[in-house]
C-alpha positions in Angstrom: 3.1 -29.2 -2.9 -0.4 -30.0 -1.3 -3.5 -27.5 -1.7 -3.0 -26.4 2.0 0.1 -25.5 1.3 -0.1 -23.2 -1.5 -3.1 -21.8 0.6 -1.0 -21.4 3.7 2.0 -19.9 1.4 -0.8 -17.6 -0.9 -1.9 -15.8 2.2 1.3 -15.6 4.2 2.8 -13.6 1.0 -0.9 -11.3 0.9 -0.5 -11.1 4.7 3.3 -9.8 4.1 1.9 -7.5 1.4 -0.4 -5.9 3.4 1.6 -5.2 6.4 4.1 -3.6 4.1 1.4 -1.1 2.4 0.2 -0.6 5.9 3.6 0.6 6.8 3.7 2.9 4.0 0.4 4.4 4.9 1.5 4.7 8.0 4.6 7.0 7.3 2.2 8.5 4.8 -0.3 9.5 7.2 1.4 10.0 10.0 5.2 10.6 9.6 5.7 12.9 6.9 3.3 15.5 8.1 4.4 15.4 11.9 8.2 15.8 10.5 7.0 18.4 8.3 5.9 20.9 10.7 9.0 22.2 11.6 8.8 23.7 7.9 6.6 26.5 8.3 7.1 27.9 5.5 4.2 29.7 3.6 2.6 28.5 0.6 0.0 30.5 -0.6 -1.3 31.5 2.9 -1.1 28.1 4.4 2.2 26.2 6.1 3.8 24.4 3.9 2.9 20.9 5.9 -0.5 21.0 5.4 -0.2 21.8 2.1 2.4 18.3 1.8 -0.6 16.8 4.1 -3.6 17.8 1.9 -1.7 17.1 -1.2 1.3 14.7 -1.2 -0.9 11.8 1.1 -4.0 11.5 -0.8 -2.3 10.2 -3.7 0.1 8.3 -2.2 -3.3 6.4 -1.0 -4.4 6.0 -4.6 -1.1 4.7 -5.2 -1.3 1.9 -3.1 -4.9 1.3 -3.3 -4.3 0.7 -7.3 -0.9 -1.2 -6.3 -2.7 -3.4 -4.1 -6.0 -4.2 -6.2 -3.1 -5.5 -9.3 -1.1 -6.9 -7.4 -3.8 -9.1 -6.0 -6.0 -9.7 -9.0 -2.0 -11.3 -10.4 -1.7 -13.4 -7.8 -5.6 -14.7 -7.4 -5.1 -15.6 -11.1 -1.9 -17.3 -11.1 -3.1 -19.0 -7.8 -6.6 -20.3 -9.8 -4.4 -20.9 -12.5 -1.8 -23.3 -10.1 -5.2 -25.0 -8.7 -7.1 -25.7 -11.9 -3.7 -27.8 -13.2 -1.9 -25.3 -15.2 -4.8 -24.4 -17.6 
């Protein structure tokens, strides 16, 4: 396989990546709270959706922020690795 591409296929599978972890923010973000107000429920004096909102997205954030930033630093060493020969 020639150096353009690996290139081509290394950021075709970070392009794929991305769009996927976009997709989860996006449910994240937008999704789950719009679906969860039709559970107004209280929770200690707030609805129970902004409490999911406040809470539940926020990590879910971190989670694919951290997700992301291994995922990548695997693949950018593996992919230095591939170009340097195999050492």
């Amino acid at each position: 396989m020639q150096a353009n591409d690996r290139a081509r296929a290394y950021w075709r599978r970070n392009m794929r990546l991305i769009a996927v972890l976009l997709g989860i923010w996006f449910v994240a973000a937008f999704v789950v709270p719009y679906a969860a107000r039709a559970l107004s429920i209280p929770f200690f004096g707030w609805p129970f959706s902004f409490w999911m909102a406040a809470q539940g997205a926020p990590l879910i954030f971190v989670i694919l922020v951290g997700y992301y930033a291994r995922t990548m630093n695997r693949r950018d060493r593996e992919a230095t690795r591939g170009a340097d020969g195999g050492t």
